[in-house]
N, C-alpha and C positions, 0 to 999 in steps of 0.2 A: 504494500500500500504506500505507494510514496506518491509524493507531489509531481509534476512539471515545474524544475527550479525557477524559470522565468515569471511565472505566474504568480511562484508563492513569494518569491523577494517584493514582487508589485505589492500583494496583500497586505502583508507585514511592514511593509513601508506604510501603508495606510493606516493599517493597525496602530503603528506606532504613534503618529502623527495624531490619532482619534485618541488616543491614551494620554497623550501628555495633556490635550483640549479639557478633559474631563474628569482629570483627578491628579492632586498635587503630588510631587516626591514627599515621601514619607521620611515623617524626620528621623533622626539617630535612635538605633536599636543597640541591645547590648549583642556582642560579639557572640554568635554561636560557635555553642561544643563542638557542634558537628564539622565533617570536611569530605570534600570530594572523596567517593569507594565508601565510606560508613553505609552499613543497611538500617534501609527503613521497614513501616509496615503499610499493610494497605490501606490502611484509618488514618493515615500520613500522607497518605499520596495526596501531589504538590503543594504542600506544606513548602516556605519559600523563607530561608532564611539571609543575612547579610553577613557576610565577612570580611572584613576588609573593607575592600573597595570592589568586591568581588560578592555575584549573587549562587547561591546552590538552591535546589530542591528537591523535593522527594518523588521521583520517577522508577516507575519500571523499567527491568533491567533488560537493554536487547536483547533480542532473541529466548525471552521467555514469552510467557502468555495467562491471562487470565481462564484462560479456556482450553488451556491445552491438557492434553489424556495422559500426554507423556511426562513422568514425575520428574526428569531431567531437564524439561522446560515450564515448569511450574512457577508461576507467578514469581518474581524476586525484585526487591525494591530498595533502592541506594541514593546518596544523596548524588544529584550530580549537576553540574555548575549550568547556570542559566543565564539569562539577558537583565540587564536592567529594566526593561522592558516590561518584562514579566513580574519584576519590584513593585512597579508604577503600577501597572493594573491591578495588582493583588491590593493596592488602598485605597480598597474603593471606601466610598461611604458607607457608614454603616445605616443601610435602607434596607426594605424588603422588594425584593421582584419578584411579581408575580407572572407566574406562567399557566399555561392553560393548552388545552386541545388533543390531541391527536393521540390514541393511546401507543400507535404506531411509534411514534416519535418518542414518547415518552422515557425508554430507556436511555434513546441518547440524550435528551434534556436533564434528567436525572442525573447522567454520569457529569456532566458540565457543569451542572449545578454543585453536587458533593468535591467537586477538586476545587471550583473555583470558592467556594466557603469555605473548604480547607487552605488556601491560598491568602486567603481575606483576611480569617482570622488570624492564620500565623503570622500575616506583617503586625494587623492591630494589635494583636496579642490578645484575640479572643473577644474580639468586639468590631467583628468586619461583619461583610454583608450577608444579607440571607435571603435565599433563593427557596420559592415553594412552588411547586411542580403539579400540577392536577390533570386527568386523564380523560374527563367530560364529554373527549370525543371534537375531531374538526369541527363537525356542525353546532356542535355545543359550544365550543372553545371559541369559534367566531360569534357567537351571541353575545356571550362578555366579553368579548374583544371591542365587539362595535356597541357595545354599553359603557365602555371604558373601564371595564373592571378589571383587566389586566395588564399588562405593560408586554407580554410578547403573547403570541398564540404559534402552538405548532400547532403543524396541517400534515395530511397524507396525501393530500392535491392542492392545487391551485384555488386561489380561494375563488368563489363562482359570483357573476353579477348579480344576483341579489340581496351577498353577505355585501359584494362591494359598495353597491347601493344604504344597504343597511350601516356600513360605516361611514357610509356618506352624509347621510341623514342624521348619524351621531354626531357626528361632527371629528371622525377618527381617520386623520394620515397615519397612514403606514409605509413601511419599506419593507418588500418582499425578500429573504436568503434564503438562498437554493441551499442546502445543510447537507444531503446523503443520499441515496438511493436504497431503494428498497422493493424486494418481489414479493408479493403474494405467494403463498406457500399452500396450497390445497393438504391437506392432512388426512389419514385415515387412520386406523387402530391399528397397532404393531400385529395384530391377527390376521388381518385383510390381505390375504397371499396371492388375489385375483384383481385388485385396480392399482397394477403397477405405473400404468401411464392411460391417461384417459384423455381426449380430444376434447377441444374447445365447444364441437356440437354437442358431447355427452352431457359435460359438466352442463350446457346453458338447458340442454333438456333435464339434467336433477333439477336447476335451480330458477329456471325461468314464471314468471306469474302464470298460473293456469299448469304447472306440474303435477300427471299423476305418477309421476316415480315415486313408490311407497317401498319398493326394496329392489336389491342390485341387479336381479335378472331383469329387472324394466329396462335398465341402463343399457346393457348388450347380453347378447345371448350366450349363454357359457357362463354369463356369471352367474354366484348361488341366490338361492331364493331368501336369504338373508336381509332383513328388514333394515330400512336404510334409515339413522336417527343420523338429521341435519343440524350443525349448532353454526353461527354465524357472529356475524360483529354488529355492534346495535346499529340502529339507523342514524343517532347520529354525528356515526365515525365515517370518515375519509377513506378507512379499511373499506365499509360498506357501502359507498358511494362508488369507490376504483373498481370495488370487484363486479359488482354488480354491471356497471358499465361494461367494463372487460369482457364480460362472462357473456351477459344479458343484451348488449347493446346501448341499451339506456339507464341510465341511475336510477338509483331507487325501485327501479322494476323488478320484482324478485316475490315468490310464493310468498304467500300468505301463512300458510298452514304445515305443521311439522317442524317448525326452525324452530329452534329458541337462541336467542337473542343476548348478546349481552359487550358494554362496554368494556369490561374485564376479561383481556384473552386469555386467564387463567381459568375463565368456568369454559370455554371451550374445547385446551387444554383438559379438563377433568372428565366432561362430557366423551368426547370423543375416543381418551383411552378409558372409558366407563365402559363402551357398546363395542362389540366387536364390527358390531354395520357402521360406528358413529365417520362422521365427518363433517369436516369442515376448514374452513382456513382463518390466514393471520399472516402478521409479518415473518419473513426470513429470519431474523434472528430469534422471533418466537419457537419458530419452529427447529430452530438450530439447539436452544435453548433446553428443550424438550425431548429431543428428537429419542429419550429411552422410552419417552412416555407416546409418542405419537410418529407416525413414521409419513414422510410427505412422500408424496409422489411426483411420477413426470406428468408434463401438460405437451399435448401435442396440435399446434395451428395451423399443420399441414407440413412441416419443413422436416418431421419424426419429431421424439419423444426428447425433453429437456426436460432434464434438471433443475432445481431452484440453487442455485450456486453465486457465489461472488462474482463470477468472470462471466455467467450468461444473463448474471441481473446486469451486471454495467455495460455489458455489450448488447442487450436490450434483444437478445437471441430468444430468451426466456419469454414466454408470451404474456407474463402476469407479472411485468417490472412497471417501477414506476419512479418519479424523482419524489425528495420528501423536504419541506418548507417548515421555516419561521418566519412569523412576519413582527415584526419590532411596530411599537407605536411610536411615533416620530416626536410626540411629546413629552413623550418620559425619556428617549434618547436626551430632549435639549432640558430636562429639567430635573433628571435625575441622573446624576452623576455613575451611581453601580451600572444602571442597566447599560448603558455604552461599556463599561470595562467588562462587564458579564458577555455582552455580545462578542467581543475583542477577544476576550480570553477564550472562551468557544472558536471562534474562528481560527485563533492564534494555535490552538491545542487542536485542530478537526483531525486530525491523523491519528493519535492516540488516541483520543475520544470513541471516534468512531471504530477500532479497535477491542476497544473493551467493550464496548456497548455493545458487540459484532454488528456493525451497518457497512452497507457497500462505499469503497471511498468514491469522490467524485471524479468520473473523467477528466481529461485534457478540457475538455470546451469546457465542461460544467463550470471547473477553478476559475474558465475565463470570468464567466457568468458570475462565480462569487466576489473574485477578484472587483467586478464592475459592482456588484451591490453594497461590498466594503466600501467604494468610492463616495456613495448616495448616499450613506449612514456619516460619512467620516462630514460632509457636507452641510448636515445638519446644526443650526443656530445652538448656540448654548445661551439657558436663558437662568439667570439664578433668581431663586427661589425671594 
């Protein structure tokens, strides 16, 4: 997962420049214990201390992994020297941001959230900013967004004309960042030895309005007469809006009867490896996440059968990829000082980040793409309170 060097020197130049706009160098700290190779823990990670004249923190060590099987690359965390940069953002104010939206996104909102409060605090010395994360779902998370009840909202799509409307009428500018990639993951129960890979007409015939698939010999023939239980993502997530589309054609269009619903991809998760018929879907790292409890399968759009993988969601091979957003309110960028270093620090860290959180990194053009929405944030007035 690495950057395009060109793109990301652009970013971090921006970054930088947005950093020092909206939060002051932090005055004299006492000299840390610690020193470049000390190990840290993961309750530490980027924890951000001063030495000298010189900045360290608490990072994962290359070539381990938060999710690796293999006990020789298991998680390992040391202090290891950083930017001034990374100083300056970690003091931020101590304010709260609030976040909102997309359950999809949410893990990696989450992870950005706990470094950059670990970051916060350890410059303040326990009195930085605080970052709180809610799940309500895109179509939720734009309701307070354009009520103004939150300062960001993650999305699992594009926000649609009539949340833009709806923020229009609030009276809410925003700025759109392209954050990650992510595929739809179709799921089935680790028992299901017969929908190894299933085509885009099958799936929109289990899932389309007016479905009588009530069990898997409906779907093709050969398969068993095993009773199909459908669990899905609520209506109003971005999950269920993409898939649906994807699947169905049009959003929101999707069976009435036999789904159960929910904005927590852990009850589908439960659901699905509960039935040996169950199915359903979620994000890629849900399903990566899980994958002892729920086993996903291939989707085929005609070109044969793919995989839901890193390299077929970003090469867009995969038939059920899609890009994944935040959108920043433009008035709490110029009037609150965290939520710009929050943003920065996120952008600044998206490699690790995304990483841990397992989300697909951004292509070549995408970076360009973030690269330009860095530009528009960094643009923005500062207006004190």
């Amino acid at each position: 997962m690495t950057f395009n060097v060109a793109k990301t020197k652009v970013a971090r130049l921006v970054v930088t420049t947005l950093a020092v706009g909206v939060v002051a160098l932090a005055s004299a700290s006492p000299v840390s214990a610690a020193k470049i190779g000390d190990s840290c823990k993961l309750k530490d990670a980027y924890k951000i201390e001063k030495v000298g004249t010189s900045y360290i923190r608490c990072q994962i060590v290359k070539g381990t992994s938060l999710h690796s099987k293999d006990p020789k690359k298991a998680a390992k965390f040391a202090w290891t020297k950083t930017t001034e940069r990374q100083y300056i953002i970690a003091n931020a104010n101590k304010e709260t941001i609030r976040v909102d939206g997309s359950s999809t996104v949410y893990p990696l909102s989450a992870v950005a959230a706990k470094y950059f409060e670990n970051a916060a605090k350890s410059v303040k010395k326990g009195d930085g900013a605080k970052v709180t994360v809610g799940f309500s779902g895109t179509g939720g998370g734009f309701e307070k967004f354009c009520r103004g009840e939150t300062d960001i909202s993650n999305a699992s799509r594009a926000i649609s004309a009539k949340e833009i409307d709806a923020c229009k009428k609030g009276g809410i500018e925003y700025t759109e960042v392209l954050i990650a990639n992510d595929g739809l993951a179709v799921v089935v129960n680790p028992k299901n030895t017969w929908a190894s890979c299933l085509t885009m007409a099958e799936l929109k015939k289990i899932w389309n309005l007016g479905s009588t698939v009530t069990k898997w010999s409906d779907v093709r023939t050969g398969f068993p007469d095993t009773p199909i239980k459908l669990f899905g993502a609520g209506t109003d997530s971005g999950t269920f809006d993409s898939f649906t589309e994807m699947v169905n054609g049009k959003g929101k269009v999707v069976r009435k009867d036999g789904v159960q619903t929910s904005e927590d991809d852990n009850v589908t998760v439960a659901g699905v490896s509960g039935d040996t018929g169950g199915m359903g879907y979620f994000g890629l790292s849900y399903a990566e996440e899980n994958s002892k409890k729920v086993k996903a399968i291939q989707i085929d759009k005609g070109a044969g059968c793919v995989s839901p993988t890193i390299p077929t969601v970003q090469n867009a091979t995969y038939p059920l990829a899609r890009p994944l957003f935040t959108y920043v309110k433009n008035l709490s960028i110029s009037t609150k000082p965290a939520v710009g270093a929050y943003v920065q620090f996120w952008v600044d860290n998206l490699q690790q980040i995304s990483e841990d959180a397992i989300f697909v990194p951004l292509t070549k053009q995408q970076q360009t793409k973030l690269a330009n929405d860095i530009v528009k944030v960094a643009k923005l007035p500062r207006v004190k309170k």
